[in-house]
DSSP file (Angstrom, degrees, kcal/mol; ACC not computed):
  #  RESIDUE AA STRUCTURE BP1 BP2  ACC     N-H-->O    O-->H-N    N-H-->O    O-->H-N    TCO  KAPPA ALPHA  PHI   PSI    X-CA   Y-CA   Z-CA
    1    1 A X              0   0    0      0, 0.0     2,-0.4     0, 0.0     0, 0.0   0.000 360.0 360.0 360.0 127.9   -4.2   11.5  -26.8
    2    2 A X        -     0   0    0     76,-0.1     2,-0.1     1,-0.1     4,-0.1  -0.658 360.0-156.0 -62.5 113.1   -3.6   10.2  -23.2
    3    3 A X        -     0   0    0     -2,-0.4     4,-0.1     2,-0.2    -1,-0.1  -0.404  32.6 -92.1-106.3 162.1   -4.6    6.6  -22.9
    4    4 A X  S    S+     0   0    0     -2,-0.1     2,-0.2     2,-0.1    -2,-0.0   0.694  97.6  87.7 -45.5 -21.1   -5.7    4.5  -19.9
    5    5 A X  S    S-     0   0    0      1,-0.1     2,-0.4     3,-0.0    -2,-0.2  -0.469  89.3-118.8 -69.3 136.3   -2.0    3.2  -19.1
    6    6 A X        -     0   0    0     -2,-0.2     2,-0.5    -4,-0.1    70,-0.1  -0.635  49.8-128.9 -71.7 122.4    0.0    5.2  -16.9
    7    7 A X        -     0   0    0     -2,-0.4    72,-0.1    68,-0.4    -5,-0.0  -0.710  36.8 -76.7 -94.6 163.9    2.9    5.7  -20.1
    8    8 A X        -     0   0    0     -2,-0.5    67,-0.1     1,-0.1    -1,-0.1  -0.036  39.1-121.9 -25.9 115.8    6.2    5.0  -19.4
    9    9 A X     >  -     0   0    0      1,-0.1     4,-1.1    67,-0.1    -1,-0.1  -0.448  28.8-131.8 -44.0 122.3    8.9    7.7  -17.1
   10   10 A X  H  > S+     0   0    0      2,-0.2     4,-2.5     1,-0.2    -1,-0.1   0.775 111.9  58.3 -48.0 -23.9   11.9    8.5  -19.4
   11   11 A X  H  > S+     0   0    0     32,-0.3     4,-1.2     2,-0.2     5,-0.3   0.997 100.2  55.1 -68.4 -66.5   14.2    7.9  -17.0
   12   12 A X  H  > S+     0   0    0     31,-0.4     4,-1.7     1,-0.2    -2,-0.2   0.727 114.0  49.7 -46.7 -59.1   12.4    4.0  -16.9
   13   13 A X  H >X S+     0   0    0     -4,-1.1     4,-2.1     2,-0.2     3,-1.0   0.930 110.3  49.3 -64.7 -71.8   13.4    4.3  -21.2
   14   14 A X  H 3<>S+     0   0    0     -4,-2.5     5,-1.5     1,-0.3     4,-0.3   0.768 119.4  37.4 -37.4 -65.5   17.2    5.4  -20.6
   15   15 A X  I 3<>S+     0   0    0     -4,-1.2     5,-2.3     1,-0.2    -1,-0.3   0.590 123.8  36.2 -87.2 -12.8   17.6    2.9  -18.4
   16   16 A X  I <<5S+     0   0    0     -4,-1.7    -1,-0.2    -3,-1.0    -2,-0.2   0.831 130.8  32.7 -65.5 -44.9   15.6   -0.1  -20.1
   17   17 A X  I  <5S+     0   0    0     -4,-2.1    -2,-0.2    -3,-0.3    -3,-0.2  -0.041 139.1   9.0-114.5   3.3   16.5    1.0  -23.8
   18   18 A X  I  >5S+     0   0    0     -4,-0.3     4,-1.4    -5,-0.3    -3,-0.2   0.316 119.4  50.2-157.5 -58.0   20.0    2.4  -23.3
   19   19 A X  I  4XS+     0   0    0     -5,-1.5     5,-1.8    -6,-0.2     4,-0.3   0.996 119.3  36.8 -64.2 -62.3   21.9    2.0  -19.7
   20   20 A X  T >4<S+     0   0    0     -5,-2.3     3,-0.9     2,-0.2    -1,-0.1   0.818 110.7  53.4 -70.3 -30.0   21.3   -1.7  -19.5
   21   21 A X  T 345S+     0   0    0      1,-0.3    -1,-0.2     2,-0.1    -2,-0.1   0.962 115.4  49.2 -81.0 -40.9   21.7   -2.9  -23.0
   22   22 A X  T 3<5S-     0   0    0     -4,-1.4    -1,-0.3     1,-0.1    -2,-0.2   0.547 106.1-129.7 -25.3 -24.5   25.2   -1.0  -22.7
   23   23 A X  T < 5 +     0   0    0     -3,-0.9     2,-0.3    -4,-0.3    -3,-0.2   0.919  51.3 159.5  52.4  38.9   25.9   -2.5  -19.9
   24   24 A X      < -     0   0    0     -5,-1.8     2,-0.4    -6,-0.1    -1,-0.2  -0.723  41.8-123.7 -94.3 125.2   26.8    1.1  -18.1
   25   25 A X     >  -     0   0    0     -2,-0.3     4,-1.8     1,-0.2     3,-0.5  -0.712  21.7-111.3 -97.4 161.9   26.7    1.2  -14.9
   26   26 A X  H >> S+     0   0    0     -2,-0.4     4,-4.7     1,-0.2     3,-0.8   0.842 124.6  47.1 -43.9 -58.2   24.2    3.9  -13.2
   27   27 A X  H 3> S+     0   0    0      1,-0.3     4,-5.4     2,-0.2     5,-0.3   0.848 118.6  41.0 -32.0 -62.3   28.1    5.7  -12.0
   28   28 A X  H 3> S+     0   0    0     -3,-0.5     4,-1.6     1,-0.3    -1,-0.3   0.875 113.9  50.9 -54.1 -39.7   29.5    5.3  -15.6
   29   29 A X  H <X S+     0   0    0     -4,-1.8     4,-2.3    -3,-0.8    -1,-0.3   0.867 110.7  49.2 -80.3 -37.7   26.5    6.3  -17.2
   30   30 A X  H  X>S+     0   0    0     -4,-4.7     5,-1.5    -5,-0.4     4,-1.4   0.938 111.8  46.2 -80.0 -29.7   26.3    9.5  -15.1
   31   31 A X  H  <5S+     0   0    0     -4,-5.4     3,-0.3     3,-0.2    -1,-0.2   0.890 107.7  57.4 -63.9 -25.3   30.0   10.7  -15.6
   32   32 A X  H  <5S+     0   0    0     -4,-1.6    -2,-0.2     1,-0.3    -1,-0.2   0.778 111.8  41.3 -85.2 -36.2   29.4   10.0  -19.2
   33   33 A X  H  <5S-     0   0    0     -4,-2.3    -1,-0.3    -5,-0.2    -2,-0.2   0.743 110.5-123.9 -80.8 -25.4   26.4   12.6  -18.7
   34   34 A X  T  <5S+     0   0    0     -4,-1.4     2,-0.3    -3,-0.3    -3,-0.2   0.949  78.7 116.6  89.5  84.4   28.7   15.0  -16.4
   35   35 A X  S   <S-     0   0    0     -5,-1.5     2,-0.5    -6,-0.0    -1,-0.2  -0.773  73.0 -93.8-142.2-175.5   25.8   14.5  -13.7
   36   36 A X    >>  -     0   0    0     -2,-0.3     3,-2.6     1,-0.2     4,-0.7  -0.968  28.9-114.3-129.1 143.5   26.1   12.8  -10.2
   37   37 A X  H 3> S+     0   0    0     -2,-0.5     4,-4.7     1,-0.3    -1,-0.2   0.806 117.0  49.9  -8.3 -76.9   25.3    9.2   -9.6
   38   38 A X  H 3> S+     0   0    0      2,-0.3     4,-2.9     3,-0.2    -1,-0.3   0.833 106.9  54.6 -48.6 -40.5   22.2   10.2   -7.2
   39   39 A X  H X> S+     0   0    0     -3,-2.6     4,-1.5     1,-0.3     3,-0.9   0.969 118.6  37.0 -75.6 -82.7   20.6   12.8   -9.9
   40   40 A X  H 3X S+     0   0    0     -4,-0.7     4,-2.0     1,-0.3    -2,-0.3   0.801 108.6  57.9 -20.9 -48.6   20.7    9.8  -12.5
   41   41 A X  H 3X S+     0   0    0     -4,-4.7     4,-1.0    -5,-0.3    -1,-0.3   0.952 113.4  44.1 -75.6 -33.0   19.8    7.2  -10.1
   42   42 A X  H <<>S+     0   0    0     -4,-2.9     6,-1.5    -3,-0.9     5,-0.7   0.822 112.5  53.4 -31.5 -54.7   16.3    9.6   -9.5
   43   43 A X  H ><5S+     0   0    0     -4,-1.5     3,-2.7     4,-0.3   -31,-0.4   0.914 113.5  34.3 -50.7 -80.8   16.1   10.0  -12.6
   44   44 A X  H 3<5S+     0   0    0     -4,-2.0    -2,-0.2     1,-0.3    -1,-0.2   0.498 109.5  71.9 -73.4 -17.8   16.1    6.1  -13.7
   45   45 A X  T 3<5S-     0   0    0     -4,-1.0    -1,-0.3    -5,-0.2    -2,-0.2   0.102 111.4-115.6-102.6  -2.1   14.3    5.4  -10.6
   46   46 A X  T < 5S+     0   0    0     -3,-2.7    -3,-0.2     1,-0.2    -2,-0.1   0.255  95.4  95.7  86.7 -49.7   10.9    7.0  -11.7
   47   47 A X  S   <S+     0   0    0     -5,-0.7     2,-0.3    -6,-0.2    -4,-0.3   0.538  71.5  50.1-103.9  19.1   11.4    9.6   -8.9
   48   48 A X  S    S-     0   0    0     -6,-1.5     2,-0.3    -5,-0.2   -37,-0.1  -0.787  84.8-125.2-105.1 151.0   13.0   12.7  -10.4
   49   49 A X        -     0   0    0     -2,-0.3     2,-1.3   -39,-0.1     5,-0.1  -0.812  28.8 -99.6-103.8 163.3   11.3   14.2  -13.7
   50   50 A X        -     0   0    0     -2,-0.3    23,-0.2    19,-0.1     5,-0.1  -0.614  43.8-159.8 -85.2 102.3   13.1   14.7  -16.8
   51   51 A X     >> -     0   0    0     -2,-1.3     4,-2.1     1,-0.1     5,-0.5  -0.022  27.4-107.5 -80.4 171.2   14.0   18.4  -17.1
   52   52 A X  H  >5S+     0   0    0      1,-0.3     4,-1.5     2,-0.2     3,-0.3   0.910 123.0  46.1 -61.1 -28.7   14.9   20.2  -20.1
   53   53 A X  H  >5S+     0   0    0      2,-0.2     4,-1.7     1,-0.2    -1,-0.3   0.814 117.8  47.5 -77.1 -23.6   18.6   20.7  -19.5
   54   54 A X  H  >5S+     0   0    0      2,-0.2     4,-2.1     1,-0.2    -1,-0.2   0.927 113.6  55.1 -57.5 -43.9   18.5   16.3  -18.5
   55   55 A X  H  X5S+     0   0    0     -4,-2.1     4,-1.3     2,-0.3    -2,-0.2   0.718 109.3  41.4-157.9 -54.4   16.4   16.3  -21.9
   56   56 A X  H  X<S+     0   0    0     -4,-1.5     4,-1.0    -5,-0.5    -1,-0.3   0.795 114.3  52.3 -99.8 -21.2   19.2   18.0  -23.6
   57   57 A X  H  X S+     0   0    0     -4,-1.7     4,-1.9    -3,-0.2    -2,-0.3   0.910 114.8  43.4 -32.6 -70.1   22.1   15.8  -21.9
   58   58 A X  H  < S+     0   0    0     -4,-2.1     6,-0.4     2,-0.2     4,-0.3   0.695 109.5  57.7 -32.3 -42.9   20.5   12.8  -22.9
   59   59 A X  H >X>S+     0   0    0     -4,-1.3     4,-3.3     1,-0.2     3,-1.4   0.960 111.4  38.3 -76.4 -51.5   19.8   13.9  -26.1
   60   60 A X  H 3<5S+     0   0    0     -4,-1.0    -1,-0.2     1,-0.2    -2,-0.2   0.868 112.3  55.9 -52.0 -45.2   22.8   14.5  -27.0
   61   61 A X  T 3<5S+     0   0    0     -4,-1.9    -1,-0.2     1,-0.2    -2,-0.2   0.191 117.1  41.2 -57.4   1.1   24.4   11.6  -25.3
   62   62 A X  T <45S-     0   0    0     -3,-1.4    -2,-0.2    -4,-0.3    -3,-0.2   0.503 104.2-121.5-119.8 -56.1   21.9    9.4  -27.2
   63   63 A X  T  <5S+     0   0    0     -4,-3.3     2,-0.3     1,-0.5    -3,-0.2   0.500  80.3 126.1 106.5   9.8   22.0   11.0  -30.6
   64   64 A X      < -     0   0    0     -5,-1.2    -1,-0.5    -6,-0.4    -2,-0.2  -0.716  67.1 -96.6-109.9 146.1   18.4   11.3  -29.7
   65   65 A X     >  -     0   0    0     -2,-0.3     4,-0.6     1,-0.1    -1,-0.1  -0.130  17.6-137.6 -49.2 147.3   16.2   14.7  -29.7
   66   66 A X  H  > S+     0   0    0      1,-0.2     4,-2.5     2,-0.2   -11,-0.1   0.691 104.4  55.6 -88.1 -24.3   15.7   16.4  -26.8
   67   67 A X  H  > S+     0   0    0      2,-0.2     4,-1.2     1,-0.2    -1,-0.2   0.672 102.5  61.9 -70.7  -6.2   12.0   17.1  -27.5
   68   68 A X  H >> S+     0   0    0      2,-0.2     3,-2.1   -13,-0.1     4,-0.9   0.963 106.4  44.6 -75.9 -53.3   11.6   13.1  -27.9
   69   69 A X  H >X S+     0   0    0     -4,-0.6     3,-3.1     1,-0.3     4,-0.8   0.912 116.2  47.5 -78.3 -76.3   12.7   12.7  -24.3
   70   70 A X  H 3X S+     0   0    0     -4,-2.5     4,-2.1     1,-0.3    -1,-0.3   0.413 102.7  60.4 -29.9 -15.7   10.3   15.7  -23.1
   71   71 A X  H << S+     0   0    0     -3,-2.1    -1,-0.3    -4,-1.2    -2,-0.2   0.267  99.6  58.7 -85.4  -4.1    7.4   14.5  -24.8
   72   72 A X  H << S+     0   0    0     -3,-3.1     4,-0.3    -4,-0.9     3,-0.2   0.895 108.3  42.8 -75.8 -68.5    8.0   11.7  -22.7
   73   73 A X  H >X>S+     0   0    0     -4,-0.8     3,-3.6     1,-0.3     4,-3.2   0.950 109.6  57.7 -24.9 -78.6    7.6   13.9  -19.5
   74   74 A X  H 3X5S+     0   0    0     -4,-2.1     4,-0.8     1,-0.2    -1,-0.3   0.733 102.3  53.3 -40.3 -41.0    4.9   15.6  -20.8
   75   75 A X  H 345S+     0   0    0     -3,-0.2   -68,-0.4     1,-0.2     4,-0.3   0.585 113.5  39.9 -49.7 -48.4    3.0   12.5  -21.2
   76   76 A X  H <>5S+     0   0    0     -3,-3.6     4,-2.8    -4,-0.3     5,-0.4   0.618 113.0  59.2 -86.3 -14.2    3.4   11.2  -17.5
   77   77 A X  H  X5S+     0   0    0     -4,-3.2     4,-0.6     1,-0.3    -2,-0.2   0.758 115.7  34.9 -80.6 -12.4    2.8   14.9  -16.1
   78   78 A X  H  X<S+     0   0    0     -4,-0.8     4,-0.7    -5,-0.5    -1,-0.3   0.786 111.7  53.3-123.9  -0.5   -0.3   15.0  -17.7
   79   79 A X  H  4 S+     0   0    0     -4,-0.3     4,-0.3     2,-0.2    -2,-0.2   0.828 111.8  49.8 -40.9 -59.4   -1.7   11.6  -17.5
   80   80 A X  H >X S+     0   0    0     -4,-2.8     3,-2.3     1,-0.2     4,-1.0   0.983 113.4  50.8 -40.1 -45.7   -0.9   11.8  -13.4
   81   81 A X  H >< S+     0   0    0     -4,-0.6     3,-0.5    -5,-0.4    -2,-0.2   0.877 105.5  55.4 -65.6 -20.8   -3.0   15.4  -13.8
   82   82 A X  T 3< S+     0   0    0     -4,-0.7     3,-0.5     1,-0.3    -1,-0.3   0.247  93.0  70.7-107.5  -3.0   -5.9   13.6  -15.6
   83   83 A X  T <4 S+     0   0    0     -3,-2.3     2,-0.9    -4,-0.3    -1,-0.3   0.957 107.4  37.0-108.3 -50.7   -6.5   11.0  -12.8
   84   84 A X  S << S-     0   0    0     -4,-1.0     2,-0.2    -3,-0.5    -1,-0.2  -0.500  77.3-165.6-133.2 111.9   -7.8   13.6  -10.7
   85   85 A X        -     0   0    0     -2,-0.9    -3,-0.1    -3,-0.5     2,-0.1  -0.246  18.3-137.4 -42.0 102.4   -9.7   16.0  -12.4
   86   86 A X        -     0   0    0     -2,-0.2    -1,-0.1     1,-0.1     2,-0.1  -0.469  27.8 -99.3 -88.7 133.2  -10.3   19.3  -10.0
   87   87 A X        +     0   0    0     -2,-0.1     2,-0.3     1,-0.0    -1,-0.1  -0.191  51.4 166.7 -23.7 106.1  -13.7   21.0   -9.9
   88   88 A X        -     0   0    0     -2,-0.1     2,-0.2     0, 0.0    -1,-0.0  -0.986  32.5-135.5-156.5 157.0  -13.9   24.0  -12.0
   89   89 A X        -     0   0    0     -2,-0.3     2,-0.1     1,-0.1     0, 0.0  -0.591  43.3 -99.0-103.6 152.7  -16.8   26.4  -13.4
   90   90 A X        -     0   0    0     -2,-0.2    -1,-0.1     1,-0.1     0, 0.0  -0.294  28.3-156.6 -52.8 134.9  -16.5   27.4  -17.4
   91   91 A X              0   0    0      1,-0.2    -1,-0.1    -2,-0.1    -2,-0.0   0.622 360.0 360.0 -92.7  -9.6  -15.1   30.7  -18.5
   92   92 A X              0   0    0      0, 0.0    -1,-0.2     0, 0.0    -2,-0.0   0.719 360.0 360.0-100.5 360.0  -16.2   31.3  -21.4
């Protein structure tokens, strides 16, 4: 269930819960991923979404699932769509 809080970007988790407590910086953390700095810094920055093949980079690079980190996605992609509901007639 989707709650009143906007939930959390994954990228906002890597880098709260993983990059910082490492002490990686974005560069290191993105060679470590084979990625480039800017795609990571997107990423970690909220403005990028997590896709599946980031999802399966991460996951691996984590030791972590790749559905955990897409279920993440999903989460903000459909919280944003729920804020504004569009006009539509019933099908059935």
């Amino acid at each position: 269930m989707i709650g009143q809080r906007e939930p959390t970007h994954p990228g906002v988790v890597l880098r709260e819960d993983v990059i910082v407590p490492l002490g990686l910086t974005v560069t290191e953390a993105a060679k470590r991923l084979n990625i480039s700095r800017k795609t990571l810094s997107l990423l970690l920055n909220a403005k990028a979404s997590m896709s599946p093949e980031m999802a399966v980079r991460v996951g691996k690079a984590t030791n972590t699932s790749a559905e955990s980190w897409l279920y993440m996605q999903m989460k903000c992609d459909l919280w944003k769509a729920l804020q504004t509901e569009p006009h539509v007639e019933t099908i059935t």
